[in-house]
N, C-alpha and C positions, 0 to 999 in steps of 0.2 A: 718590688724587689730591688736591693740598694746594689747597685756597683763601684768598683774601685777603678778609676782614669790614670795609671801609673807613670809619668814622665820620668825616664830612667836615665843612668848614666850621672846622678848626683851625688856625691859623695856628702855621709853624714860627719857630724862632730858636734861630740857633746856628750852630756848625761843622760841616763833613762834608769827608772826606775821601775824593775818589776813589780807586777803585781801578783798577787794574793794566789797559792798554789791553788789552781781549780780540780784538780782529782785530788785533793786532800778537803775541798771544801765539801765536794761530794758527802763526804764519809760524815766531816763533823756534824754537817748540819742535819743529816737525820738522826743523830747520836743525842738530839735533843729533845726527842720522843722516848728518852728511856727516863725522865726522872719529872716531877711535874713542877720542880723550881726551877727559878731563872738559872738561863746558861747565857752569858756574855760573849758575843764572839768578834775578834776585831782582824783586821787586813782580809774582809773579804771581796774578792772582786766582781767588777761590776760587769759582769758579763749573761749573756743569754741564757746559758743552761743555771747556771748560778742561783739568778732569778726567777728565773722557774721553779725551781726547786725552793726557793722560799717560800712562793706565791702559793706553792700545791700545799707545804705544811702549814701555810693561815687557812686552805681551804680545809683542812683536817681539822682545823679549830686551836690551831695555835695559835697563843698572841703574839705578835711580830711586832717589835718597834724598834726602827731605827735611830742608836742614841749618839753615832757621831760618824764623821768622815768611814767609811766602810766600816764602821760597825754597827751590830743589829745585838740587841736583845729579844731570847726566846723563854715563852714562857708555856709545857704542855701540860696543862692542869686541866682542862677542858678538850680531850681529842675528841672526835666524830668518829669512832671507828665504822660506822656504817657507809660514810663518804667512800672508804673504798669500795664498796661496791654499785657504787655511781657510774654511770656515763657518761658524767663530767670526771669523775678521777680517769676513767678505761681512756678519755681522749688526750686527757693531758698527761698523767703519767707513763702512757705509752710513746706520746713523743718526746719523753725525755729518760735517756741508758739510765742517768742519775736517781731516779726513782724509785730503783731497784733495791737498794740501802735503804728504804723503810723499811723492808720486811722482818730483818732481824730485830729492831728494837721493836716494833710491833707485836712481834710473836711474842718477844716476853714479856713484856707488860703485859698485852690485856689477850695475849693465846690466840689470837690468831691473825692471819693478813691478807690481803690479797693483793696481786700487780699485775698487771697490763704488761701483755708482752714490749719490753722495753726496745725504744726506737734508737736515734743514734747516727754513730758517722757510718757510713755501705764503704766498708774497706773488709768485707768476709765475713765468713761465722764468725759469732762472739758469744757461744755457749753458755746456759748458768746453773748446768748442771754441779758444779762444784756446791754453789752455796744451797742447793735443796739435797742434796747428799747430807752434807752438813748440819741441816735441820733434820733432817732423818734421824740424825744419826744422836739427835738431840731427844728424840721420840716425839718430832714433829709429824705429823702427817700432810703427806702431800700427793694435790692433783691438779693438772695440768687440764682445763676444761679447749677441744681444740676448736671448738664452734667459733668461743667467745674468745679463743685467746688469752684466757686469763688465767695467773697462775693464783692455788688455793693452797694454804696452808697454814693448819691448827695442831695446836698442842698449849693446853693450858698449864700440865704439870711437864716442866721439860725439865733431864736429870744428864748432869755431866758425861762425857762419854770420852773416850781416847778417838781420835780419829786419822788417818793417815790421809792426806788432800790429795786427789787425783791431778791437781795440778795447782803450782803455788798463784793463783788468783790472788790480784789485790783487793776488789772488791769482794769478790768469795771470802778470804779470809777474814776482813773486815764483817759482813756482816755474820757471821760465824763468832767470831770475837762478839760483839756486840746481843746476840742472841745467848749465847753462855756466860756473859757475867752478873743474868740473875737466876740464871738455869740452878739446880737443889745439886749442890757437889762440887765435884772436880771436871774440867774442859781440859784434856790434853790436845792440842794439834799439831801435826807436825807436818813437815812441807809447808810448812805458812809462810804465808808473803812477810818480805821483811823490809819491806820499800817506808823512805822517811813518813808518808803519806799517813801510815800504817801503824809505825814508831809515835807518831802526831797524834791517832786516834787511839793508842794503847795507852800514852803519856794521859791523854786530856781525859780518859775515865775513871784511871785510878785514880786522878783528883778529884773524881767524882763520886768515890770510894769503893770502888772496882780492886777489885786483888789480882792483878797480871803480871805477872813473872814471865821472864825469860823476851824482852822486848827488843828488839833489832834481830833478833834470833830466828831460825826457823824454826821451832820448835815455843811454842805459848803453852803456858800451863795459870786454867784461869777458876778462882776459889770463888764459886757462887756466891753475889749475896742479896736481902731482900730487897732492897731499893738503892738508888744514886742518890744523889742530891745534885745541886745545883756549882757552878763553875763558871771561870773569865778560862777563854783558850786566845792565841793569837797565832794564825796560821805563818805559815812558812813562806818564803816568794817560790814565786812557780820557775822550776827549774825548768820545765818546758821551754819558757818564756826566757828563761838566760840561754838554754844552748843556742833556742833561735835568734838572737842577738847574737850572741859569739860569729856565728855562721853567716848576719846578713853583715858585719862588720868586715868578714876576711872577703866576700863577694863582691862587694860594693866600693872596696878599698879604701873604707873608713877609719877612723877615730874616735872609737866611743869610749866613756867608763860606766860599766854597768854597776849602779848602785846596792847596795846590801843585800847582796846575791845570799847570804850564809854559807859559805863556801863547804863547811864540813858538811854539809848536809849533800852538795853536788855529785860524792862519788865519783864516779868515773867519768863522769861527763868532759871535765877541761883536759883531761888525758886524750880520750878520742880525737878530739876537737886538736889537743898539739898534734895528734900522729898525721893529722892531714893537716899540717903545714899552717897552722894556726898562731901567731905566737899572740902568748897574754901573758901577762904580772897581776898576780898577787899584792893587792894593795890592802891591807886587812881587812876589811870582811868587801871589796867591793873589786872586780877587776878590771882590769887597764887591758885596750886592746889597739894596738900603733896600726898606723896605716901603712901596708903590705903592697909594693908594690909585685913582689910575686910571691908564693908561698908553695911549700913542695910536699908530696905526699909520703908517709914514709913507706918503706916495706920491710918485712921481715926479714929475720936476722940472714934468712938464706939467700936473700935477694928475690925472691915470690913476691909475687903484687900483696897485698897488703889486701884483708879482707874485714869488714867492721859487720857486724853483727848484734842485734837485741839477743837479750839474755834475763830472765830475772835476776834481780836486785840482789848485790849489785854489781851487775852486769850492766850495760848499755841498753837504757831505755828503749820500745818501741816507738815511743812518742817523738821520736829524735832521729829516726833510722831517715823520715823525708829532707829531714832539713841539713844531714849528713853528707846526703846524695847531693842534694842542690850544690853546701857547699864545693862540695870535688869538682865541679865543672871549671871553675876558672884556676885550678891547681894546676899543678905539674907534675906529672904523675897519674898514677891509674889505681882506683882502686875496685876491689868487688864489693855491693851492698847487697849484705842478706837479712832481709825482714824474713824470721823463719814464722811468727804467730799469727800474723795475717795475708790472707791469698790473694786481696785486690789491693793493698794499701801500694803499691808500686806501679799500676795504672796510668798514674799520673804523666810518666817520662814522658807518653807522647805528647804531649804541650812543651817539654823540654826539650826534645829533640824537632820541633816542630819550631822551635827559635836558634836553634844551630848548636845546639845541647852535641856531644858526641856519647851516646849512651846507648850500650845495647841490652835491653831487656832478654835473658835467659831465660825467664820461666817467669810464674807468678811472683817467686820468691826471691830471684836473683839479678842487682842490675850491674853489667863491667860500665865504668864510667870512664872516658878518656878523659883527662883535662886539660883544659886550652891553653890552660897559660896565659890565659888574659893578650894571644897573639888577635883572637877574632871574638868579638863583643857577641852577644847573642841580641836577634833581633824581637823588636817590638812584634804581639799577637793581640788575639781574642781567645780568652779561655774561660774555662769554668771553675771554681774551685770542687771539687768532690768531697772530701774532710777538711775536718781542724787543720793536722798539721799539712796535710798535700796542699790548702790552701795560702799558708805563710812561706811555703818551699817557694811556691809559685809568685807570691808577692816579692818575696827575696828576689828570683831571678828577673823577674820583671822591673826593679829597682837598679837592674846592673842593664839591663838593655837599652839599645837605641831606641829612642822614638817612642811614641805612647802605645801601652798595653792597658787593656781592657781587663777585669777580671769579675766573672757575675757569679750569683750565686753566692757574693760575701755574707750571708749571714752565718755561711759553716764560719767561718774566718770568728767573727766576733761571737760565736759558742764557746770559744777558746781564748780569746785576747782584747784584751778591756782598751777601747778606744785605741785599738793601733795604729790607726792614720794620725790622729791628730798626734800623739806620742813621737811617730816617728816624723810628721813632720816640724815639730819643733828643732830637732838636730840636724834638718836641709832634705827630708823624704820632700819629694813632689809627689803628693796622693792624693787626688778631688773624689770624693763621696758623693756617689748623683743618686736618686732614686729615681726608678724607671715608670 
């Protein structure tokens, strides 16, 4: 098991360039099981889940070859469909959430699928009942076997249907999309996610000759038809990966320009990020972020502390709600953080407040953050990271404290972020990668 030796208290300067959105690469890369010609797909990152999830569709009998710097050509002309119900698929694509998004292109191809209760970051229920409603509702049949943990579902002739989404799921919606654009009719959804992610894989199918209307929209309306064909996609950078750089730049009291961020595609992200005291410029597609010696939180127009909350899209990401909080600590000012969609993703403060963090945890879902003001440094620990993003929060604050911090358990860390030590210490991070 690899750890992170963090010597803090160095400020960065320089460039960085994100990488390759990884919940949008989720989506594409099983979008590649719906058509049996080459799909071209380029900036994907080179991260653990990422990887996995390629390795599972060569184990399905796709050809996989990589034909240049993060790009892979996929060819599913030869699936396995009996690999899913393997031992080897129930082990691997149970431990990876991403898994989940073969079911829909599965079903309509070749009528049916199976998947392994899907594994993941432990930050709460994460339901999927959304996208087998969905398939129901498609005249899939489904069952949930609870011995084996495996979820079953068939339907060879599946026929358009109007459906209202119990909840705008990205991936729900996603694979719902993808199960109805070879379904006999018409797909109306409404309540659908409308996250760029989303926009990404509704763009990349109708050049695959998908007929989807009404795209950024909550509301899809998709014109069955018999086959795809084959497609070049090039993903988006992970906006993930820019808020956490916004946030360890205002922390750290750096200097950085974040490279080809695609800013229209950010939303609401650089807004949050100004309201607690962040300042950045717009440089055209790439943003400029100066070194803060103090930065202040704002509050609302009545003078009320100021409360930042996830929202679907576009709303303020969940993915973003950790490294929100992180930031506030060395602010000025106070603000409230409400993760409303997940009940442990807030868990984390006590390592925060366990380095001189001033944070009080209100419930599962709510944290008041005091902030220091950069008057008292937060001290060096030993911690664990528990998720993706609670472990970049925690890298962040560990990069602003005195004395070296420990951080184990980084493989959640690189599920999510492609070579981040080495990245960040090109711009002055002190981060040594030991394995134990």
């Amino acid at each position: 098991m690899a750890i992170f030796e963090v010597d803090g208290g160095h400020k960065l300067k320089g460039e960085i360039v994100p990488q390759g959105a990884k919940n949008e690469a989720l989506q594409i890369l099983c979008a590649v099981l719906l058509t049996k010609e080459k799909v071209v797909i380029s900036n994907i990152p080179n991260i653990v889940d990422v990887i996995k999830l390629i390795e599972l569709l060569a184990d399905l009998g796709v050809k996989v070859e990589k034909t240049d710097h993060e790009e892979y050509t996929f060819q599913a002309d030869d699936v396995n469909v009996d690999f899913l119900v393997s031992p080897d698929f129930k082990k691997k694509g149970g431990s990876l959430r991403g898994s989940m998004m073969i079911v829909g292109p599965m079903l309509t191809r070749f009528g049916k699928a199976y998947m392994a209760k899907p594994g993941g970051d432990k930050i709460g229920r994460r339901r999927v009942d959304t996208h087998f409603m969905g398939f129901e509702a498609l005249g899939a049949k489904f069952n949930y076997n609870k011995e084996t943990e495996v979820f079953e579902v068939e339907g060879k002739n599946l026929k358009g249907a109007y459906m209202l989404l119990d909840e705008a799921s990205v991936t729900g919606t996603a694979n719902i999309v993808m199960a109805a654009c070879m379904a006999e009719g018409i797909t109306t959804i409404y309540n659908a996610a409308c996250e760029p992610y989303l926009q990404q894989l509704c763009k990349m199918l109708n050049r695959m000759g998908a007929k989807i209307t009404g795209v950024g929209s909550n509301l899809l309306t998709i014109e069955g038809v018999k086959e795809l064909k084959g497609t070049t996609h090039r993903m988006l950078p992970d906006m993930i990966e820019i808020g956490s750089f916004i946030g360890m730049a205002a922390v750290t009291q750096s200097e950085i320009t974040i490279k080809n961020v695609s800013y229209d595609n950010l939303g609401i992200i650089p807004i949050i990020f100004g309201r607690l005291g962040v300042q950045m410029e717009r440089r055209g597609d790439d943003i400029f972020i100066p070194e803060q010696e103090h930065y202040e939180i704002d509050t609302f127009i009545d003078g009320s502390i100021l409360t930042v909350s996830d929202a679907i899209w576009p709303g303020f990401t969940p993915d973003l709600i950790s490294i929100a909080l992180v930031t506030a600590i060395q602010a000025r000012g106070n603000v409230l953080i409400h993760q409303k969609m997940f009940e442990s993703r807030l868990f984390f403060v006590d390592k925060l407040i366990d380095m001189g963090a001033k944070i009080i945890l209100c419930d599962p879902h709510r944290a008041n953050i005091m902030g220091l003001d950069r008057k008292v440094q937060l001290r060096a620990i030993q911690m664990a990271s528990p998720d993706i993003r609670a472990g970049v929060a925690l890298l962040i604050a560990a990069m602003s404290a005195k004395g070296k911090s420990v951080i184990f358990n980084i493989n959640q860390i690189d599920r999510g972020y492609q070579n981040i030590d080495g990245r960040l210490n090109a711009i002055g991070a002190q981060i040594i990668r030991k394995n134990q």
